[in-house]
C-alpha positions, 0 to 999 in steps of 0.5 A, a space after each residue: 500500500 502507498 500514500 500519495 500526498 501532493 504539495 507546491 500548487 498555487 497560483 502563478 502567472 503566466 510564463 512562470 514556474 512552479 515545482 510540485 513535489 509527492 511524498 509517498 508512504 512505506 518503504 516500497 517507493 523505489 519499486 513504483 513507476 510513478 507518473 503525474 496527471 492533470 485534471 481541468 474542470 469540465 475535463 477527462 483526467 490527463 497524462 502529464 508526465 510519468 517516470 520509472 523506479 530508476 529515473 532513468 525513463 521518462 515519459 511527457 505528454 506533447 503539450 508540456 515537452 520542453 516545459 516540464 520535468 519530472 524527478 524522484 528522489 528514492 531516498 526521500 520518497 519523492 518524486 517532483 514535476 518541475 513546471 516552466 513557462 506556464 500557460 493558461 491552459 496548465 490550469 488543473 488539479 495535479 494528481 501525482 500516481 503509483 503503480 502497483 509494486 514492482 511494475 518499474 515501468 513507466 505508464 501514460 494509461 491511467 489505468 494503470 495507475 492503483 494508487 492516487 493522491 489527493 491532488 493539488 489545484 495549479 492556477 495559471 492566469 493570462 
């Protein structure tokens, strides 16, 4: 079992950077791919960016390339979504995700995600 909390939403304008972070529970961090997702009101849940138990893959959707990077940190149990150059339409509640112990390969399917955290609102104003 894993606990997701997520930190670092706010408000920001455009252009601007924020770095959300997720503390995750229990000692089985290391062996979870992770990714994070997006949801924007009125809108199906999204993929944003995903990476393996190592860091050493790493998957983004097209619409932030570029602009974020995702991150972990295993020995703090931690993984982090680096945001640049924001834009309007980032807007969302921010989910980051776990999968489920031992699949170390990053996901961009929802679905395949088991454990959630409770997310963390991301405001961009133009």
């Amino acid at each position: 079992q894993v606990q997701l909390v997520e930190s670092g939403g706010g408000l920001m304008q455009a252009g601007g950077s924020l770095r959300l972070s997720c503390a995750a529970s229990g000692r089985t961090f290391s062996n979870h791919a992770m990714g994070w997702f997006r949801q924007a009101p009125g809108k199906e849940r999204e993929f944003v960016a995903a990476i393996s138990w190592s860091g050493g893959v790493t998957y983004y959707a097209d619409s932030v390339k570029g602009r974020f990077t995702i991150s972990r940190d295993n020995l703090k149990n931690t993984v982090y979504l680096q945001m640049n150059s924001l834009k309007p339409e980032d807007t969302a509640v921010y989910y980051c995700a776990a999968r489920p112990l031992l699949l170390r390969v990053p996901s961009k399917l929802t679905h395949d995600y088991d454990y959630w955290g409770q997310g963390t609102q991301v405001t961009v104003s133009s």
